[in-house]
N, C-alpha and C positions, 0 to 999 in steps of 0.2 A: 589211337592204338599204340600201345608202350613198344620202342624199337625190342630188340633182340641186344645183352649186354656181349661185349666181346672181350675177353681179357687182353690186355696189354703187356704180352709177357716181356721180359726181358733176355735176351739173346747176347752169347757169346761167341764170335766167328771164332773158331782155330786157325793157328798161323797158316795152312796149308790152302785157307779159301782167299779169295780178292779181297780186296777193302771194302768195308762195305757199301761204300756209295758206289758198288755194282748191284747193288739189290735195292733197286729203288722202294719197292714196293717196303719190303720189310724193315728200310731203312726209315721211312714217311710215316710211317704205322705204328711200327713196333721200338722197344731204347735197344739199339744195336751197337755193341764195341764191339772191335777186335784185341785178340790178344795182342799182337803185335802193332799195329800200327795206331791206337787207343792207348791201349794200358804200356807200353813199351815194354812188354816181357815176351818179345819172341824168345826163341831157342831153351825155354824151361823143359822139363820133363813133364809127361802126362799127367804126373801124379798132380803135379803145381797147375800146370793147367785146369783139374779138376776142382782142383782147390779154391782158386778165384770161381770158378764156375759155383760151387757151394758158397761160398764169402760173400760173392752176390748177388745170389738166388737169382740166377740168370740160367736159359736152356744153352746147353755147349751143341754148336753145331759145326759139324767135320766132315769129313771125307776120311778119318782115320777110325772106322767102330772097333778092329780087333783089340787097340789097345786101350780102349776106354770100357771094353764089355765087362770088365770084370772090378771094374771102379764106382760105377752105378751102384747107389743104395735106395733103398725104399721109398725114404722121404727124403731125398737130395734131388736134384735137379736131372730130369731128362733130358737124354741128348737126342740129338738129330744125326742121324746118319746119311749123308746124300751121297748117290751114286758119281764115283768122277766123271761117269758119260753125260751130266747131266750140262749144260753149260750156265756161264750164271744167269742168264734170263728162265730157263726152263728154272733152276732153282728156286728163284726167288719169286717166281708164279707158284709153283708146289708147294715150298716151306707157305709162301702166306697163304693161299687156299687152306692146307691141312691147319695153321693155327690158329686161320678164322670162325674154324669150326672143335679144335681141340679142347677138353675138359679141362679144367682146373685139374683133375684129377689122375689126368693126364700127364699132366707137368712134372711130375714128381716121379722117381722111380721105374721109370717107362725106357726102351731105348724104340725109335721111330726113325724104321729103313724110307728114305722115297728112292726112288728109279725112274727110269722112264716110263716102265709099265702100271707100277703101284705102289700105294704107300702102306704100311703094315705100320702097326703099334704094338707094342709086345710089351707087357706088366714083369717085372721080375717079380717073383715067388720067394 
């Protein structure tokens, strides 16, 4: 019986999350940098940030949606929105549950809140 394929997406922390060897799971899994302590471009603006985020077809995932909501294009790279209540073990159980099951189609153009109650994926129009 053929497994089940699972994309291996590539993921971009924001300066405002932990290093990422606090997310074990999605560290082990998934090609994980951070901005700042990977690429050394802490303290850039959003815009740059998005920009590596697009330059390396990697998913941006923050704790900042308001200022990346309007950065998001169609076919660029979805971000991840995580709730600050969430801690980094609750995070990095929900980020890798939702991307072990997320579409390719998914990846692109999408911005995807989790919380602690639920995770939404919302397609921009």
């Amino acid at each position: 019986m053929p497994t089940k394929h699972h994309e291996k997406y590539k993921l971009l922390l924001d300066e405002g999350l932990s290093p990422k060897n606090r997310y074990k799971n999605l560290n082990n899994y998934f090609d994980v940098k951070h901005i700042k302590h990977d690429l050394k471009k802490g303290a850039i603006s959003d815009n740059e940030v998005y920009k590596c985020t697009t330059n390396e077809k990697r998913i941006l995932v923050t704790f900042n949606i308001k200022d990346f909501n309007n950065l998001v294009k169609l076919n660029k790279p979805s971000i991840i929105a995580l709730s600050v209540n969430l801690t980094n073990d609750q995070a990095d159980k929900k980020t890798f549950k939702l991307l072990k099951k997320l579409k390719y189609t998914e990846s692109l153009g999408h911005i995807i809140s989790i919380s602690n109650s639920q995770t939404t994926i919302k397609r921009l129009i």
